[in-house]
Steps between C-alpha positions, in 0.01 A plus 500: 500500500302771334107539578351505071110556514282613196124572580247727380360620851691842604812478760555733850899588432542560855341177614698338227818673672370353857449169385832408321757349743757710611712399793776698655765473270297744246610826526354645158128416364454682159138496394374601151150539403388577136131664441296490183573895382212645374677731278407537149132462546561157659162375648555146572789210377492149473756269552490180396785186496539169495421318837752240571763651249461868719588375822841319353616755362477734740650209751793481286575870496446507879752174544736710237506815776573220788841414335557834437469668821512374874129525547334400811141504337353621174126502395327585180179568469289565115116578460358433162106566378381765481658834717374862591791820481653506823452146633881310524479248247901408648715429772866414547647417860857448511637443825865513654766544786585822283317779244733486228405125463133527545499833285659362231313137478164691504631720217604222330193289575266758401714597139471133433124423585423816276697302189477150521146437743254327239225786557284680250350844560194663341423811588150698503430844403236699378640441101511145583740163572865525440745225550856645720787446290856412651670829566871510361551697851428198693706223258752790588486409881493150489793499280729617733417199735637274242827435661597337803602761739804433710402360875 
């Protein structure tokens, strides 16, 4: 069962790696870790959600990866409040007896959390706030995860 956590306080990817339990049947750990850019005069973003209604969500997408692909153990972890560029803000652990498996449910895990996770962003820049929009690029991702793939 996958490992869902939510929290404000920053995350060691590499401890997070450690920590999840793999046993000997995993032969491919694919680990993906998104940081706050800081491109386009990005000094700070804040991420807000929904406490509670966060965490489901994100379970269900996780539990949607387990009856996709033969994982062995998945985690997902999401900051919100307020970030700095260059500190991860994500990260995705898929884990599996082979890579295509775990390469594939963290793509898929990570195309879906950027659609359908109930976060807000606000970045901070010199000019001012700015709320992120939903890129069409990303609905673009996630839509190709719409269908069951054949096991």
């Amino acid at each position: 069962m996958a490992e869902v956590r939510v929290q404000e306080q920053p995350f060691n990817p590499a401890a997070e790696q450690r920590a999840c339990a793999i046993g000997p049947d995993v032969g491919a750990v694919v680990t993906f870790v998104g940081h706050v850019r800081g491109s386009e005069g990005v000094e700070e973003m804040i991420l807000e959600h929904y406490p509670g209604m966060t965490e489901r969500e994100i379970a269900r997408i996780a539990a949607q990866a387990e009856r996709r692909w033969p994982l062995l153990g998945c985690r997902i972890v999401h900051r919100y409040g307020r970030l700095r560029p260059g500190e991860p803000i994500v990260l995705v652990l898929a884990a599996a007896a082979h890579r295509k498996p775990a390469f594939e449910a963290a793509e898929f895990l990570i195309d879906w959390l950027k659609t359908r996770a109930p976060f807000w962003k606000c970045e901070i820049t010199a000019a001012g706030r700015r709320w992120v929009d939903a890129r069409e690029s990303d609905d673009r991702a996630a839509a190709r995860w719409q269908e069951e793939p054949p096991r």
